[in-house]
N, C-alpha and C positions, 0 to 999 in steps of 0.2 A: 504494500500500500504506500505510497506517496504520501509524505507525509501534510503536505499542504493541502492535501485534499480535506484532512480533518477541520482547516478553517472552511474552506467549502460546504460542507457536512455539517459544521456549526451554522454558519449563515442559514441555512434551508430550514435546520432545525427550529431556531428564533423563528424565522416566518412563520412555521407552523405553528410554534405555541402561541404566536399572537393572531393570528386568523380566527384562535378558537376562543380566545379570551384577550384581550388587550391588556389587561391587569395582570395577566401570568406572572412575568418578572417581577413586578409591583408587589402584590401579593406574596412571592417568593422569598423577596429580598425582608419580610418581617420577621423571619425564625421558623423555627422548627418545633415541630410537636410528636414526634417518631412516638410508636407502642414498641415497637419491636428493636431488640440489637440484633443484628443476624452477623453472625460469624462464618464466614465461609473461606474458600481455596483462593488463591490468586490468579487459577487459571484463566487461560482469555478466552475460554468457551464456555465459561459459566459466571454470565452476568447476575447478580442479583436483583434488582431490580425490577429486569427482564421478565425475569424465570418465574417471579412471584406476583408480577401484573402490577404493581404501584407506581406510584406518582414520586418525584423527589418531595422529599420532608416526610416520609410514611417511613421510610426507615432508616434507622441508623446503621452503619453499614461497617466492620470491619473485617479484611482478609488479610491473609499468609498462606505458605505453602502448608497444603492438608489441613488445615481449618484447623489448628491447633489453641490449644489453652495452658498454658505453660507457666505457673506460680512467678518466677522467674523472669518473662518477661513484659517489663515495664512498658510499652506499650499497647499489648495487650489488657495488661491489667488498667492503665490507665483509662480506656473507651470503656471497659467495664464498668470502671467508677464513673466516669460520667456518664453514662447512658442511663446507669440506675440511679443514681445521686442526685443528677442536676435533669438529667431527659426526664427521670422518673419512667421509664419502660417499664411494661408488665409482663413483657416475655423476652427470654432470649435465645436464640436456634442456634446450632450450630450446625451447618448444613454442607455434609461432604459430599462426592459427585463417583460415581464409578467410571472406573480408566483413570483413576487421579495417579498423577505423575509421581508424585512424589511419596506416596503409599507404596509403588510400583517401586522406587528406589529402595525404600526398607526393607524391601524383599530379597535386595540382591547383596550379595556377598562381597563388597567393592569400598574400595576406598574414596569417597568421594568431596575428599578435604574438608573445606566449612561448612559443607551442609552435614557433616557428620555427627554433630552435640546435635541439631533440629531432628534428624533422620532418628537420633538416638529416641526418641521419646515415642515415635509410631515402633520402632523397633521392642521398647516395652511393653508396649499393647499386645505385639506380634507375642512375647514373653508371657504376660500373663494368660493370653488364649493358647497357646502352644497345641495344648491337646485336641483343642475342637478345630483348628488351624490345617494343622499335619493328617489330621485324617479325612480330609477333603482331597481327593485326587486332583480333580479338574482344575488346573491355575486359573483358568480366567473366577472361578467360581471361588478357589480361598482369597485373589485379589479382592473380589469384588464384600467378600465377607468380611475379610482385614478394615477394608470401609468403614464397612457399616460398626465393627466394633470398634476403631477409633473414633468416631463419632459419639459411641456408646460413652466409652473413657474420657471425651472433653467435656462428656454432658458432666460426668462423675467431679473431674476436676473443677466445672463452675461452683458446681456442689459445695464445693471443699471451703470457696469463700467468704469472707464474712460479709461481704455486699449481697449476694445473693443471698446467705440466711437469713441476713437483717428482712429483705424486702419481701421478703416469703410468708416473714413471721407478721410484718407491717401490713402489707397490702395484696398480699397471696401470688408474689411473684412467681412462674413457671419459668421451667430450663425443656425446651424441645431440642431433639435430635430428627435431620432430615436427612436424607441421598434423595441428589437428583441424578434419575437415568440420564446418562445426555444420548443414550440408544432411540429412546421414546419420549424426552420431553417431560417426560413425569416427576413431582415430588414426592415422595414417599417418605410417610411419619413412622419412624423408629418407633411411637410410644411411649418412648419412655417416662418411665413410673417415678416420678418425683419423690414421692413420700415413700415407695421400696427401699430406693437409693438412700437415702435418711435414714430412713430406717435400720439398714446394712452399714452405714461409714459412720454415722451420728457420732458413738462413742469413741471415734478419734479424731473427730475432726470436728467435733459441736465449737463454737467459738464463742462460747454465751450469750448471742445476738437476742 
């Protein structure tokens, strides 16, 4: 792609929002009011926005490679804290994608310099499933499982914070896990059980919220 063509692309875009409202940008430019943080991949084939049908200001948006949640990293945690703190969100997703590159990477046995401490944490996940992992023949199908259980595991690690316990216990904050097929377009809800998960970690990880 060319890259001038994005102000191209931009121009057309302005026209369109203002044909349909002339106050769009207007309107825009007053703040935001997002319910959702959605966490997702930094892949370029999995827009969020997109994929979930909303408007800009519907959600607050952060990505990395594999949709990861990592105690440890400060930006990370920072969009947390203000999403919940200051957006006041009532939900958070983390929403991973099958074929994701970078799951694909922790599968393979290779040195792949700095992404090696990042890679290490889906590599944990791949650790604690090992058993239900390894007895899956078909790759494309433990790939696509390894997924959906790191998704499982960031849901666990929102778990773990004290922003999410706090707003749980305040105003009945939920933690979703998603995979989007990018075969079919589809989202698919993990389900995950919020109050199981509590129920399971509480006793080491309660932070008196």
């Amino acid at each position: 792609m060319e890259i001038n063509r994005v102000f191209e692309n931009n121009k057309k875009w302005i026209a369109e929002k203002l044909s349909i409202s002339p106050e769009y940008f207007s309107d825009l430019s007053k703040g935001q009011d997002p319910d959702i943080l959605y966490i997702g991949c930094s892949d370029s084939r999995v827009t969020a926005e997109e994929l979930m049908g909303v408007e800009p200001g519907e959600v607050f948006v952060h990505r990395n490679i594999a949709n990861m949640v990592i105690s440890i990293d400060l930006n990370m945690m920072s969009v947390l804290n203000y999403a919940i703190n200051y957006l006041h969100v009532n939900h958070v997703v983390v929403c991973g994608h099958y074929f994701c590159g970078g799951v694909k990477a922790a599968m393979l046995a290779e040195d792949l310099g700095i992404l090696n401490p990042w890679l290490r944490n889906i590599r944990d996940v791949y650790r604690i499933h090992k058993k239900e992992l390894n007895s899956i023949e078909d790759e494309t199908e433990k790939y696509n499982r390894l997924t959906e259980l790191n998704v499982r595991e960031q849901c666990i690690n929102l778990i773990k914070t004290s922003d999410v316990q706090k707003a749980n216990k305040e105003r009945g904050l939920q933690v979703h896990g998603w995979v989007f097929d990018i075969h079919s377009g589809k989202l698919i809800d993990l389900k995950i059980d919020y109050d199981h998960v509590v129920k399971d970690i509480i006793d080491i990880y309660d932070l008196g919220n």
